[in-house]
Jmol script that loads the backbone (N, CA, C; Angstrom):
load data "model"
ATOM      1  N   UNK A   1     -20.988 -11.475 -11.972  1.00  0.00           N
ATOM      2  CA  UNK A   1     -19.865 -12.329 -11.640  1.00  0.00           C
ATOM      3  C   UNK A   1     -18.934 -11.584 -10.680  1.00  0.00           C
ATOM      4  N   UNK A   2     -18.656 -12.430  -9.722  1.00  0.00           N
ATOM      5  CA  UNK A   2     -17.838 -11.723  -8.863  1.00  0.00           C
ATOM      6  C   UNK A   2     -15.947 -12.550  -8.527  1.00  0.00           C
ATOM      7  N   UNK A   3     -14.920 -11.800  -8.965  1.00  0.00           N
ATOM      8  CA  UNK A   3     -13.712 -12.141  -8.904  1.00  0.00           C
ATOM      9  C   UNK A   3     -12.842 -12.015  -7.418  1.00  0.00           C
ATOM     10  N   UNK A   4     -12.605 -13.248  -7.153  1.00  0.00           N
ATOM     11  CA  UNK A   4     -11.934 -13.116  -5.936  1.00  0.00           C
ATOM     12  C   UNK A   4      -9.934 -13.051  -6.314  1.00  0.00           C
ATOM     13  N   UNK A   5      -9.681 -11.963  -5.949  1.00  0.00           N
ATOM     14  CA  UNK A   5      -8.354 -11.630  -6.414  1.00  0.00           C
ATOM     15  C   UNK A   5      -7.283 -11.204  -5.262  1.00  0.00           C
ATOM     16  N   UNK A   6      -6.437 -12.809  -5.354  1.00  0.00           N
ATOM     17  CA  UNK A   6      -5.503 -13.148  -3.912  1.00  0.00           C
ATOM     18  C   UNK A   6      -4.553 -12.560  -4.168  1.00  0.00           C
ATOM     19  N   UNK A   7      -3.576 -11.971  -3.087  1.00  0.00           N
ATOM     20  CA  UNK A   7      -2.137 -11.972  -3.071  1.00  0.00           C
ATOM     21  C   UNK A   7      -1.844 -11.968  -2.093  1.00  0.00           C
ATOM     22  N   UNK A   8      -0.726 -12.996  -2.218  1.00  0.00           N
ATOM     23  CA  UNK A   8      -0.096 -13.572  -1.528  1.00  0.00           C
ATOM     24  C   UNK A   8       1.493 -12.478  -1.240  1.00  0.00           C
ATOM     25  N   UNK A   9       1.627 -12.191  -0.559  1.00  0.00           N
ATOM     26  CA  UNK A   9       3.132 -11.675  -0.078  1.00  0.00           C
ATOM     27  C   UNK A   9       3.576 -11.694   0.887  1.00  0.00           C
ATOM     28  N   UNK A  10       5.318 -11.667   1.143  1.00  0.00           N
ATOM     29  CA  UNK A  10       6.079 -11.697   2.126  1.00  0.00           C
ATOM     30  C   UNK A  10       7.579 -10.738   1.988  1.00  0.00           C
ATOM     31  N   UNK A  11       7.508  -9.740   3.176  1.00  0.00           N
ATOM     32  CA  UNK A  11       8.127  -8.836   2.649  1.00  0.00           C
ATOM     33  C   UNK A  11       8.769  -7.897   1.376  1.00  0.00           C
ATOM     34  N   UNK A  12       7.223  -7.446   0.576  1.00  0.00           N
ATOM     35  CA  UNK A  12       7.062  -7.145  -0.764  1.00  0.00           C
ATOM     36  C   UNK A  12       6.838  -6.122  -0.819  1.00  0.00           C
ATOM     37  N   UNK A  13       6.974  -4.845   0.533  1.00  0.00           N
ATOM     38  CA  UNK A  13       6.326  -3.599   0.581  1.00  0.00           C
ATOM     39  C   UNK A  13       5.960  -2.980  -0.558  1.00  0.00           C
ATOM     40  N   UNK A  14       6.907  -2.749  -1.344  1.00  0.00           N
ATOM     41  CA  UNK A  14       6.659  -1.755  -2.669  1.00  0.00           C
ATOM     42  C   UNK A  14       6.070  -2.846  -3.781  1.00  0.00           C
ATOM     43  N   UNK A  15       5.811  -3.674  -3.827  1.00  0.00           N
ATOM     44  CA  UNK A  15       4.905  -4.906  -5.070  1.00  0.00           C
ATOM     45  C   UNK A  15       3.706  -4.862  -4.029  1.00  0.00           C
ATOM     46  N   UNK A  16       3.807  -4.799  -2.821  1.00  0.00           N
ATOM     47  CA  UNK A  16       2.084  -5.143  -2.310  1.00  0.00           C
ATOM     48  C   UNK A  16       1.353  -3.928  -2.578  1.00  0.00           C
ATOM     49  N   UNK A  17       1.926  -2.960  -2.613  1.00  0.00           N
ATOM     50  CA  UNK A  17       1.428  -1.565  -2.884  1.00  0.00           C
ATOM     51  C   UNK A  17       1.159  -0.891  -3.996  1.00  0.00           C
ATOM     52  N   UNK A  18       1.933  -1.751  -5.037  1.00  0.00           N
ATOM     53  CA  UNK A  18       1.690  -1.398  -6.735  1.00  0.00           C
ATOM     54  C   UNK A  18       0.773  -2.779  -7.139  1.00  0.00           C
ATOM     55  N   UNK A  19       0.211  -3.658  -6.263  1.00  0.00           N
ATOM     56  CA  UNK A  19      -0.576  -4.206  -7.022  1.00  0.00           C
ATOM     57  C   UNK A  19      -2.068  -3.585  -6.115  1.00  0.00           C
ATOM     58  N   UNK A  20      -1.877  -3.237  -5.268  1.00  0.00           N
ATOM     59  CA  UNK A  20      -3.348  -2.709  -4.274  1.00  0.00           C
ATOM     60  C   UNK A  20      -3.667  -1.699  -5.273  1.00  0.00           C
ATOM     61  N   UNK A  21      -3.116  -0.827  -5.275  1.00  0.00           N
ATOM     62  CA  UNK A  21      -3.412   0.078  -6.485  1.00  0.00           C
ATOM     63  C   UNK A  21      -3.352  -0.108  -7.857  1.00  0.00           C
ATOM     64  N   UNK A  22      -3.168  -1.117  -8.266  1.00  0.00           N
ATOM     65  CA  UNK A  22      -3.435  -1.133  -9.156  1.00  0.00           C
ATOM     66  C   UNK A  22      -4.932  -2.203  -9.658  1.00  0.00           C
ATOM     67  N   UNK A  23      -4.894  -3.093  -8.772  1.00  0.00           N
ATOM     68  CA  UNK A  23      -6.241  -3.439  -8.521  1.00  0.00           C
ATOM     69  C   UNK A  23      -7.731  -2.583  -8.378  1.00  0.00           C
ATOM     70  N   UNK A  24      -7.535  -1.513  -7.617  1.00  0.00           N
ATOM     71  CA  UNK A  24      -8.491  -0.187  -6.872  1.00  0.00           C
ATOM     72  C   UNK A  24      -8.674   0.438  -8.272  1.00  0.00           C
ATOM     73  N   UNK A  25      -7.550   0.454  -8.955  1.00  0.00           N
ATOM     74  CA  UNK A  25      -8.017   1.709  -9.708  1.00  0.00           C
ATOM     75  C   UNK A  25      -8.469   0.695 -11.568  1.00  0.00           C
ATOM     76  N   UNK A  26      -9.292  -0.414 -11.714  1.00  0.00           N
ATOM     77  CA  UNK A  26      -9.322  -0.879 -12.565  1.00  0.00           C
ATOM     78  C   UNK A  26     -10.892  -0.519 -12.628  1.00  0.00           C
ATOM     79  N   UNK A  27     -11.478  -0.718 -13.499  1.00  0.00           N
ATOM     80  CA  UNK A  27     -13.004  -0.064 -14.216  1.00  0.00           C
ATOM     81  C   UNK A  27     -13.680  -1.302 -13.435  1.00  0.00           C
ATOM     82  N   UNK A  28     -13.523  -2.330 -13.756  1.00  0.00           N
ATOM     83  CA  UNK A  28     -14.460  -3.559 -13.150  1.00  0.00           C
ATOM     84  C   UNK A  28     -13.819  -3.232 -11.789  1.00  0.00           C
ATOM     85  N   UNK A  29     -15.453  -3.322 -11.369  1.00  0.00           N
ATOM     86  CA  UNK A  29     -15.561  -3.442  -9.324  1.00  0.00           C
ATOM     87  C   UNK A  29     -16.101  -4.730  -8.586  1.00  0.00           C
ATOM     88  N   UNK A  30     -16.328  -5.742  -9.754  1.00  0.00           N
ATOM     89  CA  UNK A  30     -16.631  -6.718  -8.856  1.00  0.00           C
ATOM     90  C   UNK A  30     -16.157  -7.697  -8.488  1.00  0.00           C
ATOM     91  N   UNK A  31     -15.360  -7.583  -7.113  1.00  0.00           N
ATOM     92  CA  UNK A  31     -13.988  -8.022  -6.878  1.00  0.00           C
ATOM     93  C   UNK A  31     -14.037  -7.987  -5.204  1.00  0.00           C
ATOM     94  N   UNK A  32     -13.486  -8.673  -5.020  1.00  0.00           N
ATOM     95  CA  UNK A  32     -13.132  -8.804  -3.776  1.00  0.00           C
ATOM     96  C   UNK A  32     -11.633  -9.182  -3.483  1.00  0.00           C
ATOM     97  N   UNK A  33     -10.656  -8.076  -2.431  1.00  0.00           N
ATOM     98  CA  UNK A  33      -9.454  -8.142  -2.726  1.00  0.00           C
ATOM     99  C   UNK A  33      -8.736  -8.913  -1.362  1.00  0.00           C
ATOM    100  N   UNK A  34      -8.117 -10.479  -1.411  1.00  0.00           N
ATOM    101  CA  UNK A  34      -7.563 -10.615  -0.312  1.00  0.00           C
ATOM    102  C   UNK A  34      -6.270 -11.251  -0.151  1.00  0.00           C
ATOM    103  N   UNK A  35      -6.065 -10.687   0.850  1.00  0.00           N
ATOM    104  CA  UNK A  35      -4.124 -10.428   0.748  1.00  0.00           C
ATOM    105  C   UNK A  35      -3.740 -11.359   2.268  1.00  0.00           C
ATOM    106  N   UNK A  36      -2.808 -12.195   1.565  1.00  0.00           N
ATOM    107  CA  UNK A  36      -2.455 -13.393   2.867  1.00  0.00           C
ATOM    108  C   UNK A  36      -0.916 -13.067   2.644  1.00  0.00           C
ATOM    109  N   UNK A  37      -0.710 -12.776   3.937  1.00  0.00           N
ATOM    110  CA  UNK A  37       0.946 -12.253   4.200  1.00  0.00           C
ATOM    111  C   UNK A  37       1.645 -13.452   4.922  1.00  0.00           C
ATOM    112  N   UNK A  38       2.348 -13.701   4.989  1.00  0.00           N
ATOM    113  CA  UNK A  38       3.307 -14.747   5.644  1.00  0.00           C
ATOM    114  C   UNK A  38       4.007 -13.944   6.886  1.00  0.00           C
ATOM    115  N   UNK A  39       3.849 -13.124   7.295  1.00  0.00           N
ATOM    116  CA  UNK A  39       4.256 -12.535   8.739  1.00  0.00           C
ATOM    117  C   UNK A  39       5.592 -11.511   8.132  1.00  0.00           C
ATOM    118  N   UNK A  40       5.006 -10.684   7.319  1.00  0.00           N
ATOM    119  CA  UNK A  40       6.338  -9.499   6.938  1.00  0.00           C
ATOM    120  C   UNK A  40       6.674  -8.501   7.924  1.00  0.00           C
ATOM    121  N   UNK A  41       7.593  -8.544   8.102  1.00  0.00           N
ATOM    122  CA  UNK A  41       8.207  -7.457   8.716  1.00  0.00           C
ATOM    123  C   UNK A  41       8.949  -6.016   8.328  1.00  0.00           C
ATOM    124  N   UNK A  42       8.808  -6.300   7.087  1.00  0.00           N
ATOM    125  CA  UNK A  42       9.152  -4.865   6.354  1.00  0.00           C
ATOM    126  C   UNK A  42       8.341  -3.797   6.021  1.00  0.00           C
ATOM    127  N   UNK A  43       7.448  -3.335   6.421  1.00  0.00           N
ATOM    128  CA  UNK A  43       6.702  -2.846   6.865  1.00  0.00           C
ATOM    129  C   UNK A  43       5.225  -2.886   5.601  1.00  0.00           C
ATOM    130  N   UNK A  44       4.893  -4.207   5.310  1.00  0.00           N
ATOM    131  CA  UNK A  44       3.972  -4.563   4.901  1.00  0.00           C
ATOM    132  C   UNK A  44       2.416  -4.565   5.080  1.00  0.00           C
ATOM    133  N   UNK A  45       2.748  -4.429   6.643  1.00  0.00           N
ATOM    134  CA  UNK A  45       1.633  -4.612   7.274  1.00  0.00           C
ATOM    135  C   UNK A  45       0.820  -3.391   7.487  1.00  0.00           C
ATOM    136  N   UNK A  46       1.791  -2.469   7.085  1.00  0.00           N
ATOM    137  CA  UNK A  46       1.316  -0.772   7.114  1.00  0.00           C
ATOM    138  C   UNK A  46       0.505  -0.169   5.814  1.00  0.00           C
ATOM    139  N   UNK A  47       0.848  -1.027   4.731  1.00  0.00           N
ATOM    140  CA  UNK A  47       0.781  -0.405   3.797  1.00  0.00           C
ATOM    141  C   UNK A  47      -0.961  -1.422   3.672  1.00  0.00           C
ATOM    142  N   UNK A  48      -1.019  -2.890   4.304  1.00  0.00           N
ATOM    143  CA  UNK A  48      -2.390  -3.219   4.247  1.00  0.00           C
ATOM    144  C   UNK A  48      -2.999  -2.953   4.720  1.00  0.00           C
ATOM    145  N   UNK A  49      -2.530  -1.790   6.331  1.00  0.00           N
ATOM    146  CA  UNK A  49      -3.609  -0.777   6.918  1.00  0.00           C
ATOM    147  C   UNK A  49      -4.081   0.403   6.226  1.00  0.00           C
ATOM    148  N   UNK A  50      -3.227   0.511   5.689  1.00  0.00           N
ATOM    149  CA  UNK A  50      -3.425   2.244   4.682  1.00  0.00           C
ATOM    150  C   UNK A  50      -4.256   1.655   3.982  1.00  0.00           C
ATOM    151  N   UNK A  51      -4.712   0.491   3.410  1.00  0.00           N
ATOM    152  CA  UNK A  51      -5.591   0.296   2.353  1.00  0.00           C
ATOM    153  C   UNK A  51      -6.650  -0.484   2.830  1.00  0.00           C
ATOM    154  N   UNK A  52      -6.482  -0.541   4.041  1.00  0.00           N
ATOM    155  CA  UNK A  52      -7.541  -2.042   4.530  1.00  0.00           C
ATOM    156  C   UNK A  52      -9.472  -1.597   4.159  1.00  0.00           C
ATOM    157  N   UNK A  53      -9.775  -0.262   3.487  1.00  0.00           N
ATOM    158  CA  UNK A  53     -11.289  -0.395   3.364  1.00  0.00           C
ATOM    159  C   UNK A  53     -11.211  -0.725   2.492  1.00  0.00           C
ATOM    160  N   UNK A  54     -10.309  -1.132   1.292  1.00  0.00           N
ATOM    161  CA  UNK A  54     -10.283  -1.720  -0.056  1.00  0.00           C
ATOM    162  C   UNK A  54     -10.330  -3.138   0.128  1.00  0.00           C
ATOM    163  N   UNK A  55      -9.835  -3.779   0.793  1.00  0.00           N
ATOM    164  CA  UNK A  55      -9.595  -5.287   1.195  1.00  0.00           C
ATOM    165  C   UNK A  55     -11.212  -6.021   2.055  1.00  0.00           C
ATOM    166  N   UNK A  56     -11.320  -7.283   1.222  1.00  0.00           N
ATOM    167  CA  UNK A  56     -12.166  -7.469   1.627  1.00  0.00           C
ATOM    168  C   UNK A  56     -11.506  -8.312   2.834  1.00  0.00           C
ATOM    169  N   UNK A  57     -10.405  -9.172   2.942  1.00  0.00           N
ATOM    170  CA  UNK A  57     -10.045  -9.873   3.893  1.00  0.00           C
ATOM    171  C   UNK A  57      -8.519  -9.688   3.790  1.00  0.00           C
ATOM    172  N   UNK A  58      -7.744  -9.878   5.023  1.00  0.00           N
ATOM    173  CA  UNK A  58      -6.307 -10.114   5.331  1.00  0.00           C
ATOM    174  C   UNK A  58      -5.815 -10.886   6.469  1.00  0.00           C
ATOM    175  N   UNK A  59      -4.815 -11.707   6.728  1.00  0.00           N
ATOM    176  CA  UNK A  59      -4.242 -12.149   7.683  1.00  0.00           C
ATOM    177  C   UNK A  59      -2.859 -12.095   7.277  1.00  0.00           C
ATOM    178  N   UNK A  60      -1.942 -11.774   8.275  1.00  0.00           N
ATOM    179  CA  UNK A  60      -0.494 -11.891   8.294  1.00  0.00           C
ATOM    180  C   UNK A  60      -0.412 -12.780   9.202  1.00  0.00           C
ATOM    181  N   UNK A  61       0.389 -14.028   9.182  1.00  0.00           N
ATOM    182  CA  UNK A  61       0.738 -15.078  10.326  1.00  0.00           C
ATOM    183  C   UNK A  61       2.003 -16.210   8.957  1.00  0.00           C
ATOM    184  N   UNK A  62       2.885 -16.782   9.935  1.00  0.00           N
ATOM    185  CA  UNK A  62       3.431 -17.939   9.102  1.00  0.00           C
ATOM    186  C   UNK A  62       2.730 -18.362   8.460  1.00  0.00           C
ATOM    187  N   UNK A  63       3.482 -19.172   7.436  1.00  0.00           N
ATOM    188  CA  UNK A  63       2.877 -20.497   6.663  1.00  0.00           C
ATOM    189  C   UNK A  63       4.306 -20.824   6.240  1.00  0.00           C
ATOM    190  N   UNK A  64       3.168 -22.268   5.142  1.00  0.00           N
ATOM    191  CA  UNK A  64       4.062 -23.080   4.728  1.00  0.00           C
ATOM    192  C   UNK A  64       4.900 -22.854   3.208  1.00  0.00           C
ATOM    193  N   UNK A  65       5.244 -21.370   3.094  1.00  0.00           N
ATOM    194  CA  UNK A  65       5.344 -21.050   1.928  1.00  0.00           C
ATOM    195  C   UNK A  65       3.965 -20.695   0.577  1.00  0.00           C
ATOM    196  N   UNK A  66       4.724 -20.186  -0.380  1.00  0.00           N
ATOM    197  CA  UNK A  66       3.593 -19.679  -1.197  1.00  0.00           C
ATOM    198  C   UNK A  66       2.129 -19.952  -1.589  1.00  0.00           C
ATOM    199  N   UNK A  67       2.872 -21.575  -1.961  1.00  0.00           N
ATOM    200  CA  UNK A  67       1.148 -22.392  -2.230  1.00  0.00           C
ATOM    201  C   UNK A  67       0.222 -22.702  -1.056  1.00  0.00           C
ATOM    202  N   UNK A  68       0.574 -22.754   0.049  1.00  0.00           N
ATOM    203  CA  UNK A  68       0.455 -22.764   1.340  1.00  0.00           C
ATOM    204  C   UNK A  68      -0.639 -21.283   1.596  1.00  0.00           C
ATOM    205  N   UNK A  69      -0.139 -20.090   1.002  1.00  0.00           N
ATOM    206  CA  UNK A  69      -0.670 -19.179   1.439  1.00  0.00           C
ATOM    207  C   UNK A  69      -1.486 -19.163   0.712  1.00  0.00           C
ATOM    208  N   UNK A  70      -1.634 -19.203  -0.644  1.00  0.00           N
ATOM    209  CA  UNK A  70      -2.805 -19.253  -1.780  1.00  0.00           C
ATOM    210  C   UNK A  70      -4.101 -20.302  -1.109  1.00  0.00           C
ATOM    211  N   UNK A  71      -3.898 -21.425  -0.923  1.00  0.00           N
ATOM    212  CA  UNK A  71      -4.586 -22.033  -0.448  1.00  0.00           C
ATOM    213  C   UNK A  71      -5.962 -21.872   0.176  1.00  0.00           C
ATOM    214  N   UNK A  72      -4.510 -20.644   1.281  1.00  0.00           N
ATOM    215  CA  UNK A  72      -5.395 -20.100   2.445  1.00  0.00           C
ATOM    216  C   UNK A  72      -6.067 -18.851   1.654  1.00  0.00           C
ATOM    217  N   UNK A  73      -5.805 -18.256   0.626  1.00  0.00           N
ATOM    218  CA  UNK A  73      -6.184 -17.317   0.307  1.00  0.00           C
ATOM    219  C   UNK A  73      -8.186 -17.978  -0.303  1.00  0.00           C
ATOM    220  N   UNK A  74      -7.712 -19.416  -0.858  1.00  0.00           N
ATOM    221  CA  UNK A  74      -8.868 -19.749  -2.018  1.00  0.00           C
ATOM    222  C   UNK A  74     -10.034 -20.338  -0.762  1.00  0.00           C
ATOM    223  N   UNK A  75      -9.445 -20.472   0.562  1.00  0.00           N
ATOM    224  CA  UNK A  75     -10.401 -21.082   1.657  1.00  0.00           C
ATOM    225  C   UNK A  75     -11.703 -19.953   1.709  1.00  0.00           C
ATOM    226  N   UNK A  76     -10.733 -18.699   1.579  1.00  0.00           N
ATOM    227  CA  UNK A  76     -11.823 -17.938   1.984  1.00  0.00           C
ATOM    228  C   UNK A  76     -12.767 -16.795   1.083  1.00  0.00           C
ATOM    229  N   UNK A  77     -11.770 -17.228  -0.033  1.00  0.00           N
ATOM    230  CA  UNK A  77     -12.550 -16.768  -1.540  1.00  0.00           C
ATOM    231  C   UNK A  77     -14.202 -17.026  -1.219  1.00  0.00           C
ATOM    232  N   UNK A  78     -14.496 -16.104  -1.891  1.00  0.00           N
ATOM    233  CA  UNK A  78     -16.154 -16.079  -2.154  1.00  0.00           C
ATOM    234  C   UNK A  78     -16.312 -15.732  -3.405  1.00  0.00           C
ATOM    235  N   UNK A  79     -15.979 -15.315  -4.213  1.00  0.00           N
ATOM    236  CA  UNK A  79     -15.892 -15.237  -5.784  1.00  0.00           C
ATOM    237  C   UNK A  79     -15.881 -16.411  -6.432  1.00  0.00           C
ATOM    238  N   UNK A  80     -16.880 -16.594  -7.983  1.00  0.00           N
ATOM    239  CA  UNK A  80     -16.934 -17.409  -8.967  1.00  0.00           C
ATOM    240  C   UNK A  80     -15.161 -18.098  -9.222  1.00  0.00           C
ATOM    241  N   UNK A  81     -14.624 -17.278  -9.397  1.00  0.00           N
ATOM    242  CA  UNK A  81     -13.235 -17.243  -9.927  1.00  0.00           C
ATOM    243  C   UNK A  81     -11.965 -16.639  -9.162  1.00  0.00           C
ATOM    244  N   UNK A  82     -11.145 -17.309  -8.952  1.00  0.00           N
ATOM    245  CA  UNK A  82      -9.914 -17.025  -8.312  1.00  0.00           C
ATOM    246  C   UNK A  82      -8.978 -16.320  -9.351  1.00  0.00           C
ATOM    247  N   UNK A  83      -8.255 -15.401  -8.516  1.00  0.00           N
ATOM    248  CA  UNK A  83      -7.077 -14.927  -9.752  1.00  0.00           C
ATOM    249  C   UNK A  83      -6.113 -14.453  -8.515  1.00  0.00           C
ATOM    250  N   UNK A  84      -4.594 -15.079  -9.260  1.00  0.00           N
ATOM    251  CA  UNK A  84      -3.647 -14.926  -8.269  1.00  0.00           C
ATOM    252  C   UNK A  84      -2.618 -13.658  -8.928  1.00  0.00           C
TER     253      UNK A  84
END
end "model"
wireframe off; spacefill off
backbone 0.3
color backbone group
């Protein structure tokens, strides 16, 4: 079984970074990790480069708010199961 596990953030530097790691470092690996940003500018986008061989997918661009980004997150899910 494979878990597709979204997050969604917008200017969350220090929460996007305590959940990347904390995702990475869990016993189950079968996971795929993807992170839909709403266009942060706090330097968010650094911290999904520092981690980007962990990530299976990312885009930073507008949206229409949260559910908006999930959405986009579940379009491109490939996992049995979503978890937000």
């Amino acid at each position: 079984m494979k878990l597709s596990i979204i997050t969604v953030n917008l200017n969350n530097k220090t929460g996007l970074e305590k959940t990347i790691n904390s995702v990475i470092h869990q016993t189950f690996h079968e996971y795929e990790l993807i992170i839909i940003d709403g266009g942060s500018d706090d330097g968010s986008l650094d911290i999904i480069k520092q981690y980007e061989k962990f990530i299976a997918y990312w885009i930073s661009e507008n949206d229409n708010g949260i559910y908006h980004a999930m959405n986009k997150g579940i379009r491109v899910a490939t996992g049995e199961y979503c978890y937000f």
